[in-house]
C-alpha positions as CSV (number, residue, x, y, z in Angstrom):
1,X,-81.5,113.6,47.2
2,X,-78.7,116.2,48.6
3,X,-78.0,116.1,51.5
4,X,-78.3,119.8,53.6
5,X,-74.5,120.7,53.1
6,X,-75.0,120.7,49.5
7,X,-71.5,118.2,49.9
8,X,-73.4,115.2,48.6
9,X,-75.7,113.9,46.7
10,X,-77.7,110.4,47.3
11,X,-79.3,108.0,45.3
12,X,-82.6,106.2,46.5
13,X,-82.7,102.8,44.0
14,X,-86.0,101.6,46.0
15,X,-85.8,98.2,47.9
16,X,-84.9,94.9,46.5
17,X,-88.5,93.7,47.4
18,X,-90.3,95.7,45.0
19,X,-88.8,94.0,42.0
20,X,-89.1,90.4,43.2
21,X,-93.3,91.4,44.0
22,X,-93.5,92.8,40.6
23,X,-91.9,89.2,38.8
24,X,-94.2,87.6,41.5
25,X,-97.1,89.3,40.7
26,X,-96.5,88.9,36.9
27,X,-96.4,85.5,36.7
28,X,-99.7,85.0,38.9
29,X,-101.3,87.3,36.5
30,X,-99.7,85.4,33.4
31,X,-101.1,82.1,34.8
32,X,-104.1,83.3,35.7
33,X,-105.3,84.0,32.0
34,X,-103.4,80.6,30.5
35,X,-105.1,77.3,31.5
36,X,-102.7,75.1,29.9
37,X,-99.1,75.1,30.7
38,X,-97.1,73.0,28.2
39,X,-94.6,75.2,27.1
40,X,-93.1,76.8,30.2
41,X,-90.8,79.3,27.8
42,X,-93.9,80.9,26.4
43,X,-95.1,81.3,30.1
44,X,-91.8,82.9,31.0
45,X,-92.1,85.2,27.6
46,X,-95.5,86.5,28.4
47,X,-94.8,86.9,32.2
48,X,-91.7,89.3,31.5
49,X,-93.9,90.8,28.8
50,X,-96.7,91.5,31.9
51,X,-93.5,92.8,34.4
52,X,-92.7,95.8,31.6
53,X,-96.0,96.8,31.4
54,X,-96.8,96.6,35.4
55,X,-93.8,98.5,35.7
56,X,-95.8,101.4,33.3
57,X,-98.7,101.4,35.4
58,X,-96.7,101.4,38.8
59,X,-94.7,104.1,37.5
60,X,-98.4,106.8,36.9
61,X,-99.4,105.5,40.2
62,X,-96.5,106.8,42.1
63,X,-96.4,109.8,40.0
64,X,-100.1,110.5,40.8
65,X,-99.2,109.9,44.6
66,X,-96.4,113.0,43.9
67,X,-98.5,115.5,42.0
68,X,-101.0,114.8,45.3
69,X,-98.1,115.6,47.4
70,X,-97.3,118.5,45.5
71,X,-100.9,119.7,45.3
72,X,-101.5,119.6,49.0
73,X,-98.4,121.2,49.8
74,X,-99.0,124.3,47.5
75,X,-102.6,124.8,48.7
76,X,-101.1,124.7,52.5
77,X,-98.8,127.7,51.4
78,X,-101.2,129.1,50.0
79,X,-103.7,129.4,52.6
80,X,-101.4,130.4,55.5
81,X,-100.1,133.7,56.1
82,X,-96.6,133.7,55.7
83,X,-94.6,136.9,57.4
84,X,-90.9,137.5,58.1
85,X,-89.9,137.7,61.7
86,X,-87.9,140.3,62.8
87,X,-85.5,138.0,65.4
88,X,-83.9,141.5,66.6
89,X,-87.5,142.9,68.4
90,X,-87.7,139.7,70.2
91,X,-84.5,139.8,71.6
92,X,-85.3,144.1,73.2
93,X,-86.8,144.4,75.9
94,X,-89.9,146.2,74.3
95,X,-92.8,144.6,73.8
96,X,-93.9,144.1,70.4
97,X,-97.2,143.4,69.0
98,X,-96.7,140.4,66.7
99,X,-100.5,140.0,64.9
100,X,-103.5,141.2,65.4
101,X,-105.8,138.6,66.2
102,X,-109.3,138.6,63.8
103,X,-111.7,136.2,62.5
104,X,-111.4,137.1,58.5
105,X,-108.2,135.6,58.0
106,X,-105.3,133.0,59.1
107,X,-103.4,133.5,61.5
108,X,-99.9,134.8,60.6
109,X,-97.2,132.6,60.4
110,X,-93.9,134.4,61.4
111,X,-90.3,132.8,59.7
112,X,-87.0,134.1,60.0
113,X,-85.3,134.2,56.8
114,X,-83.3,131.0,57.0
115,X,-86.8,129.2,57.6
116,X,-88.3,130.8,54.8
117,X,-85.2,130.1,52.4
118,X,-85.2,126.7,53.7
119,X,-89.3,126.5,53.4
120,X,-88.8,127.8,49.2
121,X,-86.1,125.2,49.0
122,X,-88.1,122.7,51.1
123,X,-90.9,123.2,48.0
124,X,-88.8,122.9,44.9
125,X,-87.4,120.0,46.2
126,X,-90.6,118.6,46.4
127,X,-91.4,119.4,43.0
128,X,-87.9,117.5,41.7
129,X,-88.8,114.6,44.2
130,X,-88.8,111.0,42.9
131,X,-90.6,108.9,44.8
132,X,-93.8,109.6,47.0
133,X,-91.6,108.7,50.3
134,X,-88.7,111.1,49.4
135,X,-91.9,114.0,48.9
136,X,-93.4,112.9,52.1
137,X,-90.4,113.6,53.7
138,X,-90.3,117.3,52.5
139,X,-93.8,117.9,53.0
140,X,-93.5,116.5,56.5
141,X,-90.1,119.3,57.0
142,X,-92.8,122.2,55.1
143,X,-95.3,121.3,57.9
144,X,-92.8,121.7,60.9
145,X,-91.5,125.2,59.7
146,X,-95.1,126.3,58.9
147,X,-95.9,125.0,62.7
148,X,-92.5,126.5,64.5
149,X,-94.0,130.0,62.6
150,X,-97.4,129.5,63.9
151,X,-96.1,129.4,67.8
152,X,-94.3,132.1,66.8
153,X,-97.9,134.0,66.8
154,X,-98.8,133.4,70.5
């Protein structure tokens, strides 16, 4: 992940837990499907063997949880009404009609053009993210803006 000053860049390795559940996990599995434990090497063999391929399958279901993410997020763009908003009116004295109010469509969501530079980044970050947390996290930050825009209507 960078960090917001573009100055650094940070590395998410997961937590220590997830490794010792998987070895856990494999081994249960392993034992489940041998009834007789003579040889404890083979055990050990087949129960490594079981960790590799858990790790497969653990790796499509966090990706799946992603491209969910990812899916969600691009059909909220998609349905809102995105507009820039023109900081300089607000600040006048004159009143300014912002959107017209009518049942056909959303309502508009007015950003300044920081929020919607940080809203485009916001959502190709999401599409580089590596774990479902790290694209929680940006979906969440999508969410706010979209929200801060929509207050901006009223």
């Amino acid at each position: 992940m960078k960090s917001e000053d573009h100055k650094g860049v940070y590395y998410s390795i997961g937590s220590l837990k997830e490794p010792l559940i998987g070895g856990i996990g494999a081994l249960l599995v392993t034992l489940m499907f041998f009834e007789t434990y003579k040889n404890v090497e083979n055990v050990l063999y087949i129960s490594i063997l079981t960790g590799f391929g858990s790790s497969a399958f653990l790796k499509r279901y966090i990706d799946s949880k992603i491209d969910l993410i990812q899916q969600q997020s691009t059909a909220l763009l998609q349905m809102e009404n995105l507009q820039y908003f023109n900081e300089e009116s607000e600040s006048t004295e004159e009143t300014a009609v912002k959107g017209v109010m009518t049942t056909n469509g959303p309502l508009p969501v007015y950003l300044t053009k920081d929020e919607m530079q940080r809203l485009l980044a916001l959502q190709s970050r999401l599409g580089d993210a590596i774990s479902h947390k790290e694209a929680k996290v940006y979906q969440f930050e999508m969410k706010a803006l979209i929200n801060r825009g929509k207050q901006r209507a009223f």
